[in-house]
C-alpha positions in Angstrom: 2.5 -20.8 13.3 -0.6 -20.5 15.9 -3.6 -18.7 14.4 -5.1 -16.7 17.3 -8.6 -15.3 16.4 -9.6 -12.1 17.9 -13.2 -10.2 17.4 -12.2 -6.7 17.9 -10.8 -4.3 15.4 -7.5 -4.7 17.6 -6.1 -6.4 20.6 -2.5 -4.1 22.0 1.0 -6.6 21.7 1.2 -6.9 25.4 -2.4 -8.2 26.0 -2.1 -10.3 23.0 1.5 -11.8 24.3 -0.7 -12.7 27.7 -4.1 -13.9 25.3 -2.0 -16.1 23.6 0.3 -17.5 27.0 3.6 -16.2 25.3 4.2 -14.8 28.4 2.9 -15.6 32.2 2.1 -11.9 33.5 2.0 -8.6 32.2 5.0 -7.5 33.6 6.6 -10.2 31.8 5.5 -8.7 28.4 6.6 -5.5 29.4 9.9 -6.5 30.1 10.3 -8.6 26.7 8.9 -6.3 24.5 11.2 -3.4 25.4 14.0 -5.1 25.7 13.6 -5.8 22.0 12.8 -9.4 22.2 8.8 -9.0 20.1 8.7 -8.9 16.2 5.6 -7.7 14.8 5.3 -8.4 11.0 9.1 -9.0 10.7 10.6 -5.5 12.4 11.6 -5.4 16.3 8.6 -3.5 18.2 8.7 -2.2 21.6 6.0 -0.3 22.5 3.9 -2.8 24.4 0.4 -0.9 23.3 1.0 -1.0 19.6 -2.2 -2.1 18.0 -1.7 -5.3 16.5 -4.5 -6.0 13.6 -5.9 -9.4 11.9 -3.3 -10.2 9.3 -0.3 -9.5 11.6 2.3 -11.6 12.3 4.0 -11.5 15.6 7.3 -13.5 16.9 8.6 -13.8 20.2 11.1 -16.3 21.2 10.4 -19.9 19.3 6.4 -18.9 19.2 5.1 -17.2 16.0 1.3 -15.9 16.3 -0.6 -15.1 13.2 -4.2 -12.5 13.8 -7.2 -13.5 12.3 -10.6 -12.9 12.6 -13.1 -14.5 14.6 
C-alpha cells in the first residue's frame, strides 16, 4: 500500500487519482470512477469530487493509496 501525504484538510478522488499517477488525465479519472472501478475505504464510490480525508484508503485497479498527513 502507497502512503500519499497530503497538507490540506482534503484533496477530491479524482485529483488524488491524478496526484498519485493512478491515472494519466483527468478525463481518465472521470471515466474510472463512474464506471464503478474506485473504492474508497472498502465501498464502490463514484462521485469523482468526494472528499477523500487522511486515514482513507482508496483502491483502484492493482494500486491501493493510503492518506496521511504531511
Amino acid at each position: 500500500m502507497e502512503k500519499i501525504a497530503i497538507n490540506t484538510e482534503f484533496i477530491k478522488l479524482d485529483s488524488l487519482l491524478k496526484f498519485a499517477a493512478a491515472v494519466g488525465t483527468g478525463g481518465e479519472a472521470k471515466y474510472v470512477i463512474a464506471e464503478g472501478m474506485v473504492e474508497v475505504n472498502g465501498e464502490v464510490c463514484t462521485m469523482r469530487g468526494k472528499k477523500i480525508r487522511v486515514g482513507d484508503k482508496v483502491k483502484f485497479a492493482d494500486i491501493e493509496l493510503e492518506i496521511v498527513s504531511e
